[in-house]
C-alpha positions in Angstrom: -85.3 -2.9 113.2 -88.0 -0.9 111.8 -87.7 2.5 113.5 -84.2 3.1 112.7 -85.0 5.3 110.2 -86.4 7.1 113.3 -83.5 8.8 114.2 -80.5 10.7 112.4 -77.3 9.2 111.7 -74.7 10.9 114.5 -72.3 12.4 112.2 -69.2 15.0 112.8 -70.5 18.3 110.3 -72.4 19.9 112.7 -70.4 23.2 113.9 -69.8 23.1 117.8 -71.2 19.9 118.0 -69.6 17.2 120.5 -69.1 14.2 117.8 -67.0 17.4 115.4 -64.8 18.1 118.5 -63.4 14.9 118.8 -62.7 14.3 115.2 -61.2 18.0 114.9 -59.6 18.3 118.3 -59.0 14.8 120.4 -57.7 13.2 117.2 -54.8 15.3 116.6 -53.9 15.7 120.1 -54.0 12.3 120.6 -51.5 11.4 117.5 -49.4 14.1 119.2 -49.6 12.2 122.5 -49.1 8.6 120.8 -45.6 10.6 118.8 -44.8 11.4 121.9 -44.8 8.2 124.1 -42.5 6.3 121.7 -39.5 6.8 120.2 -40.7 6.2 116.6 -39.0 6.5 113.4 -39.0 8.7 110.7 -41.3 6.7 108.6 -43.9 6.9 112.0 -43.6 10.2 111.8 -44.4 10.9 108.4 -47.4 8.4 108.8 -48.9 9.8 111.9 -48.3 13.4 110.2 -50.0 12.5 107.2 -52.9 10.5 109.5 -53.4 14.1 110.5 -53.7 16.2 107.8 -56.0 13.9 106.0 -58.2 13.3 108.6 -58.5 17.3 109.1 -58.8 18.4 105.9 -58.9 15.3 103.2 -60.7 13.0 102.1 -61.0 9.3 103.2 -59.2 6.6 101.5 -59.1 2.7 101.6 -56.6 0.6 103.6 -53.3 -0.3 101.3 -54.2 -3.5 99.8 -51.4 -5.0 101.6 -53.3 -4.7 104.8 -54.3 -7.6 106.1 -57.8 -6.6 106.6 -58.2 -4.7 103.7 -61.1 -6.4 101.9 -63.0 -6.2 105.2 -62.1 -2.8 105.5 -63.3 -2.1 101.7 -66.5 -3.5 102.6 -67.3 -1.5 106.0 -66.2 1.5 103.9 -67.7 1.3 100.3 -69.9 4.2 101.2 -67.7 6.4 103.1 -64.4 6.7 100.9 -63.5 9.7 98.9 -66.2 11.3 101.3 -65.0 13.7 103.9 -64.0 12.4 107.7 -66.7 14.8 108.5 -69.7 14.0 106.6 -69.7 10.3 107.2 -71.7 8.3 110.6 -69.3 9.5 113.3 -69.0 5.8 114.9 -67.2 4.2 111.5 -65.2 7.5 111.3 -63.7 7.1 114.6 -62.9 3.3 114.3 -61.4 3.7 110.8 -59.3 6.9 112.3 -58.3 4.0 115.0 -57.8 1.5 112.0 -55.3 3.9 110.5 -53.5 5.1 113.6 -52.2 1.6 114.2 -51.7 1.6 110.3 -49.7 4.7 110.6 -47.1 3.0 113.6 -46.8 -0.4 112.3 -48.9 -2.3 114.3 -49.6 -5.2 111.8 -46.4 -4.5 109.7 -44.2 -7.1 109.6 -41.0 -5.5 112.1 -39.9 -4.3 115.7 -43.1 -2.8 116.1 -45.1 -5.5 115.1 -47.7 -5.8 118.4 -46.4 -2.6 120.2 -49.6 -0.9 121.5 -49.3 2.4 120.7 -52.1 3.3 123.9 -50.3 1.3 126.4 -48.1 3.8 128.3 -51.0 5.8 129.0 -53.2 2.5 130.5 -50.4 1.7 132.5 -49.8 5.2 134.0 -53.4 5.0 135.4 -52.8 2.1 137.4 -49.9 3.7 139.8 -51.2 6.7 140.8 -52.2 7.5 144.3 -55.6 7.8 143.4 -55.8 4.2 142.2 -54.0 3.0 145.4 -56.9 5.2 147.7 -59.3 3.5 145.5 -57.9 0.2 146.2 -57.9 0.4 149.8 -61.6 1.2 150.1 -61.9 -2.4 149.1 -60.8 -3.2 152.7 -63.9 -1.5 154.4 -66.5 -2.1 151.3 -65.6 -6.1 152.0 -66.3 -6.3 155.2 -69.8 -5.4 154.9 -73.3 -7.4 153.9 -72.9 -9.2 150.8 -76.1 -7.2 149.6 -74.1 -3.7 150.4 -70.6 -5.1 148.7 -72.7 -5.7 145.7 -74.4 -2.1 145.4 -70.9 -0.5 146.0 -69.0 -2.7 143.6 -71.9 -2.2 140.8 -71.4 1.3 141.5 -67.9 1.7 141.0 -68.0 -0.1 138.2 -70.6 2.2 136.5 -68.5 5.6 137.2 -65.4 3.6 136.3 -62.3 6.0 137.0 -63.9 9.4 138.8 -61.9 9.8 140.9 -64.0 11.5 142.8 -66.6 8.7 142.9 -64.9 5.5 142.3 -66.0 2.8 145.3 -67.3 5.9 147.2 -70.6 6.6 145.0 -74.0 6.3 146.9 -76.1 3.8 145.4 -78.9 6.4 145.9 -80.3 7.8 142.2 -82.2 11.0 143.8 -80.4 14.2 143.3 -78.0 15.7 145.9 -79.1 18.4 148.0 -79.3 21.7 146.1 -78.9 19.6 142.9 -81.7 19.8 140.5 -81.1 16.6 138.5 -79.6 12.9 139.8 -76.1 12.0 138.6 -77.4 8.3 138.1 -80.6 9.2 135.5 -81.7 5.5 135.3 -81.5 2.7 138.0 -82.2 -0.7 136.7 -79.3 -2.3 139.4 -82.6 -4.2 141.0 -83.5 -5.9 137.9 -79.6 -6.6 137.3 -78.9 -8.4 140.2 -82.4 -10.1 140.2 -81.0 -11.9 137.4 -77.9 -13.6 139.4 -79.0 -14.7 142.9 -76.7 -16.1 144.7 -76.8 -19.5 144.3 -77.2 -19.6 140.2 -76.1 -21.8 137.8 -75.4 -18.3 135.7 -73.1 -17.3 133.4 -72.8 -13.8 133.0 -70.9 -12.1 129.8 -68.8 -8.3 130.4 -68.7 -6.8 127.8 -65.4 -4.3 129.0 -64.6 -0.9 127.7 -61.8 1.0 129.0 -58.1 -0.3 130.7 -56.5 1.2 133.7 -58.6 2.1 136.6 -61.4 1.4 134.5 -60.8 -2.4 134.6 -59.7 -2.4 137.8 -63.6 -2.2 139.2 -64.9 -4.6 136.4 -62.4 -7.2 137.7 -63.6 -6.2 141.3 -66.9 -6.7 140.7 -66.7 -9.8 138.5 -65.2 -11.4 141.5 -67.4 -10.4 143.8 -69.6 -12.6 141.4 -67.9 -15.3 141.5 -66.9 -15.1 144.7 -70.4 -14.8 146.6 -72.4 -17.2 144.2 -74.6 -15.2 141.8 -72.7 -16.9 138.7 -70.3 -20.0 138.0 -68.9 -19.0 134.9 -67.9 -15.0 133.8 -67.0 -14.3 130.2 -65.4 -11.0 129.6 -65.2 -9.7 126.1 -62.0 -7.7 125.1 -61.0 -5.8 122.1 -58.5 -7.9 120.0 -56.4 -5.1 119.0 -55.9 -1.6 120.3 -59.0 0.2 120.0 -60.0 3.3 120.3 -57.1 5.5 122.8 -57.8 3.0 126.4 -60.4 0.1 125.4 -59.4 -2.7 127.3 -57.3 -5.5 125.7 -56.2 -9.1 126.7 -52.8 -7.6 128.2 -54.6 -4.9 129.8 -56.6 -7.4 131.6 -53.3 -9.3 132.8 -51.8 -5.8 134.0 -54.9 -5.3 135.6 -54.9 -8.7 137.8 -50.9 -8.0 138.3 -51.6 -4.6 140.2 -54.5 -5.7 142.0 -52.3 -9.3 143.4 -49.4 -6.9 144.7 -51.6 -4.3 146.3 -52.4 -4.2 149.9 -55.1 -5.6 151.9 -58.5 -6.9 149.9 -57.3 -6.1 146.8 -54.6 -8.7 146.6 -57.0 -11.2 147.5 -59.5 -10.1 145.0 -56.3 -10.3 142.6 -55.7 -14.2 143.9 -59.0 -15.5 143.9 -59.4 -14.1 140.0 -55.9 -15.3 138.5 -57.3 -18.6 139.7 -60.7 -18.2 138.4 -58.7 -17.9 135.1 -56.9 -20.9 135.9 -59.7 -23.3 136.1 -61.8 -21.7 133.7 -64.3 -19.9 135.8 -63.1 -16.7 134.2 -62.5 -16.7 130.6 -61.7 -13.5 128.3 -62.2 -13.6 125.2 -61.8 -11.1 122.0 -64.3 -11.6 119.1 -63.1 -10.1 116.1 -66.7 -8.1 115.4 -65.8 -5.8 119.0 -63.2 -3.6 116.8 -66.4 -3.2 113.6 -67.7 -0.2 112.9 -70.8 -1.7 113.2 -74.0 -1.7 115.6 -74.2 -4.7 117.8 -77.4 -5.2 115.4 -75.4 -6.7 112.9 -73.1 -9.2 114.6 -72.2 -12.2 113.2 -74.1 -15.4 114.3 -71.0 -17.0 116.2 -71.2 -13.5 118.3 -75.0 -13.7 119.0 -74.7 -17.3 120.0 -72.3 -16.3 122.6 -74.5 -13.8 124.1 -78.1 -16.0 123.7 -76.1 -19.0 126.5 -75.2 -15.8 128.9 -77.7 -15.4 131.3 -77.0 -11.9 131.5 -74.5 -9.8 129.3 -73.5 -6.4 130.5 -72.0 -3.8 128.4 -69.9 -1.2 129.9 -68.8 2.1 129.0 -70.1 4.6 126.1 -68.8 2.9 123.0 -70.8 -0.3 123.9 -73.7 1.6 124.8 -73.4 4.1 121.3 -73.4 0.4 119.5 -76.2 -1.3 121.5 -79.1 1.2 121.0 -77.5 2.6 118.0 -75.6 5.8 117.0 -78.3 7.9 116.4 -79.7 11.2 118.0 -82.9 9.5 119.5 -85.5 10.7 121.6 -83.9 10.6 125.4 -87.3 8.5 125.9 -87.2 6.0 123.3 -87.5 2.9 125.0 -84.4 1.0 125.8 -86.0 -2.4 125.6 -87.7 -1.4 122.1 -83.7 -0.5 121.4 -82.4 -3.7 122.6 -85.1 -6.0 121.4 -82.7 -7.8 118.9 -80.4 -8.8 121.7 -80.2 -12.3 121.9 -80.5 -12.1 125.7 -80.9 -10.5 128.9 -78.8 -7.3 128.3 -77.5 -4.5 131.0 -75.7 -1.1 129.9 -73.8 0.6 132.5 -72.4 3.9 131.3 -71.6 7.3 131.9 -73.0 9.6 129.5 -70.0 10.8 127.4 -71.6 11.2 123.8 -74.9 12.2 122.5 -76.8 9.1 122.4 -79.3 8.7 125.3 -82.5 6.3 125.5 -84.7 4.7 128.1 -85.0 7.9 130.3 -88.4 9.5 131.8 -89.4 12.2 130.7 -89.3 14.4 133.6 -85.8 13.1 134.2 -85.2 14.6 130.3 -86.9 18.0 131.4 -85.0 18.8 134.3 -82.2 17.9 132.8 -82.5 20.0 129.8 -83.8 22.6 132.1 -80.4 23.3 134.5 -77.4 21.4 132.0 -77.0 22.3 128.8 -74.0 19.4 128.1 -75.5 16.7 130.2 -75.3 14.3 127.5 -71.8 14.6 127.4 -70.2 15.8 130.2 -69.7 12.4 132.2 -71.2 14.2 134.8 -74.3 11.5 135.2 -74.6 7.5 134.3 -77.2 5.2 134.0 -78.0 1.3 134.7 -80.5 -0.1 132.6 -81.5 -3.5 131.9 -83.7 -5.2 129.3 -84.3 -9.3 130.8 
């Protein structure tokens, strides 16, 4: 689009800035966490090591041509290697640090580990807690009431994804708290949203999923409250087709997901039921597109990709990443407008996210003043979401 050149490039040089502490903080710890969880070998663990080093102090360096993805790689990268982790956009320098973890513990090398997801004991570990079996339960009192009410409840927990805190409980409501100077919820489309699937239509609605865990858990809740109550026949939900990123959702993920929620208790097993034979008929589909592990805005998918979304009749994209590619990575104006951002999209198009990174659009600006005014991390802290929707 035109205005792109609007905005600066999010990029990971800036001193104190959010995108530098993840490259110079979360990355290490997490290759700790990842030596940790498995009982690699020494080879592992002088790949991991060397993972990094480089990515704290070196500079970046193409795939081993033995890769099977190197050429793709060597395209998405021609203007990045040699360069500092640091200096380059901050969205490819996270994927490609992604890339290379998997590199680094043998995910596509032929051998035992062949396949092993190195993210997998910590998406798993979210889904037996006691906090994910409270959050479960709630499902007995949220579907007894009005389909109208079950539907702002599940869209909520959906949004705020695994606050524990929040979860199923959130108020639909988007004015501030008492006391509070600022909503958590900064933009309510959910209106517009659901104005899109009555019950009754012939829809077919696209999720685009982010996170595992107790993440997933409400997106599979909510997709079959869908399904269940009439406002789509079909629901196509997008996976990553590979480990990506430390908890975005994978096809296995989404089995665990429907495994935990068939033994729970109460509604939740029958919410588990009805979905494993949604899939089973085809009312359900997932699906894993190779362009969702790109470094790439959603801008430049490939055609087979935008076809997809043009026959949804609504796609939703959940979570932060999805968002960061959908309106771009860029430090906008909080009040560009989100269906300026979005206009590319072949369709109708939903975001719900909690803010977790620095790129905001489609907010008022009062909402940006206050804001600004009483938080000085609001962009960031998780502490607020929005729903926003371009038909």
């Amino acid at each position: 689009m035109s205005d792109t050149v609007d905005a600066p490039v999010i990029r990971s040089d800036e001193p104190g800035s959010f995108a530098r502490s993840v490259l110079a903080e979360r990355h290490p710890a997490l290759i700790e966490k990842v030596r940790d969880a498995f009982p690699y070998g020494p080879g592992q663990h002088r790949a991991l090591d060397a993972l990094r080093d480089n990515a704290a102090e070196g500079t970046i360096a193409p795939l081993p041509p033995t890769a099977y993805d190197h050429d793709r790689w060597a395209v998405w990268g021609r203007e990045h290697f040699g360069r500092s982790w640091f200096d380059v956009p901050f969205l490819w320098a996270e994927s490609y640090f992604y890339r290379r973890l998997l590199e680094a513990v043998g995910f596509f090398a032929d051998g035992p580990w062949r396949g092993v997801d190195p993210f997998r004991p910590f998406k798993q570990a979210e889904l037996d807690t006691p906090e994910t079996e409270a959050e479960l339960a709630t499902l007995d009192d949220i579907l007894r009431k009005p389909a109208g009410e079950q539907a702002d409840a599940l869209v909520h927990g959906s949004l705020w994804g695994n606050r524990a805190d929040l979860g199923f409980h959130i108020s639909s409501s988007a004015a501030a708290a008492p006391g509070a100077d600022t909503p958590p919820l900064v933009a309510d489309d959910s209106e517009a949203l659901w104005s899109l699937l009555p019950v009754g239509s012939p829809a077919t609605l696209c999720v685009v999923a982010d996170n595992a865990g107790r993440e997933l858990l409400p997106d599979l809740v909510l997709i079959d409250h869908v399904l269940h109550h009439g406002r789509a026949e079909r629901v196509v939900l997008q996976v990553k087709p590979y480990p990506y990123y430390v908890s975005d959702a994978i096809t296995e993920d989404v089995v665990d997901c429907l495994r935990r929620l068939v033994r729970a208790e109460g509604a939740a097993s029958g919410t588990g039921r009805r979905l494993w034979a949604a899939m089973g008929d085809g009312r359900l589909t997932v699906r894993a597109h190779d362009f969702f592990r790109a470094p790439l805005p959603y801008e430049e998918m490939p055609d087979d990709l935008r076809s997809e979304f043009a026959g949804a009749t609504l796609t939703v994209m959940k979570g932060d990443l999805n968002y960061r590619r959908l309106v771009g990575d860029r430090l906008w104006p909080p009040t560009t407008s989100f269906a300026d951002r979005t206009a590319y999209f072949p369709g109708p198009v939903a975001a719900l996210r909690t803010l977790k990174s620095d790129v905001v659009v489609g907010l008022d600006a009062r909402t940006v003043a206050a804001l600004d005014a009483n938080e000085d991390h609001w962009r960031t802290s998780g502490a607020h979401a929005l729903i926003q929707v371009r038909r």
